[in-house]
N, C-alpha and C positions, 0 to 999 in steps of 0.2 A: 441455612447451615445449622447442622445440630451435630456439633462433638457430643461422641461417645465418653471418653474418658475426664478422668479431672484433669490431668495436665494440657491437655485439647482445651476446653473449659478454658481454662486459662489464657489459655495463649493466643484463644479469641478475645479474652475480654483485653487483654493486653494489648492485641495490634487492632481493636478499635479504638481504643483512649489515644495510642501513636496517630493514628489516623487521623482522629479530629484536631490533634495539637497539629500537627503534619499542615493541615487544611487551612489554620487559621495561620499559620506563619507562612504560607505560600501567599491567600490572601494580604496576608497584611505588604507584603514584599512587590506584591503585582503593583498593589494603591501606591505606594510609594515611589513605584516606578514611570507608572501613569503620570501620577500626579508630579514628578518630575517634566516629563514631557512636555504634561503641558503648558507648563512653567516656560519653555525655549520655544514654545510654537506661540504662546504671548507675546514673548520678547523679554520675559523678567526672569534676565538671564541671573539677575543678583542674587534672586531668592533659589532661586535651583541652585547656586553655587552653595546655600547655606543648607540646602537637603543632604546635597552630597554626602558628608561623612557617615548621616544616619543612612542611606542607599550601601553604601562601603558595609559601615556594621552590620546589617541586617544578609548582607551579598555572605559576608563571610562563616557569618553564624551556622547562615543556612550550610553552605559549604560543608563548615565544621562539624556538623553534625549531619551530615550526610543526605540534606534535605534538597539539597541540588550539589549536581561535579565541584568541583573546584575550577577545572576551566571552563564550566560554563561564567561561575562566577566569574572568572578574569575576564571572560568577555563582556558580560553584560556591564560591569566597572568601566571598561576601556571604551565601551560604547558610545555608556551614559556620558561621561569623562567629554568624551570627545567631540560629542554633540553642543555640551551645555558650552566649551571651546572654540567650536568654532562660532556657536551663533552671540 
């Protein structure tokens, strides 16, 4: 990719800085979710009930700022939610 102009310029280097912020709060959102998992397929259901709220803030953030839907958020919440419930 080569913009021509300055505001081209720009607005590349713009939506790569989004990009890489974008990438590292997707990763950090996956490990946490993972890492909730595997918390209920141990059996220590205790310690995933204590992840929960930072899974919540992180679901919502992304949300909020347009890094995933909003319902996908409610789903992935009601999922996690539900999983770490019943086991």
């Amino acid at each position: 990719m080569c913009p021509i102009t300055k505001s081209a310029k720009k607005a590349l280097r713009q939506s790569l800085r989004k990009k890489t912020r974008n990438v590292l709060k997707m990763k950090k959102l996956k490990k946490l979710l993972k890492e909730s998992h595997s918390l209920v397929s141990e059996k220590k259901t205790a310690e995933a009930k204590k992840l929960l709220p930072q899974v919540y803030k992180l679901l919502d953030k992304a949300a909020k700022t347009g890094l995933i839907k909003k319902n996908t958020a409610s789903r992935k919440k009601a999922r996690i939610t539900k999983l770490i419930n019943k086991s």
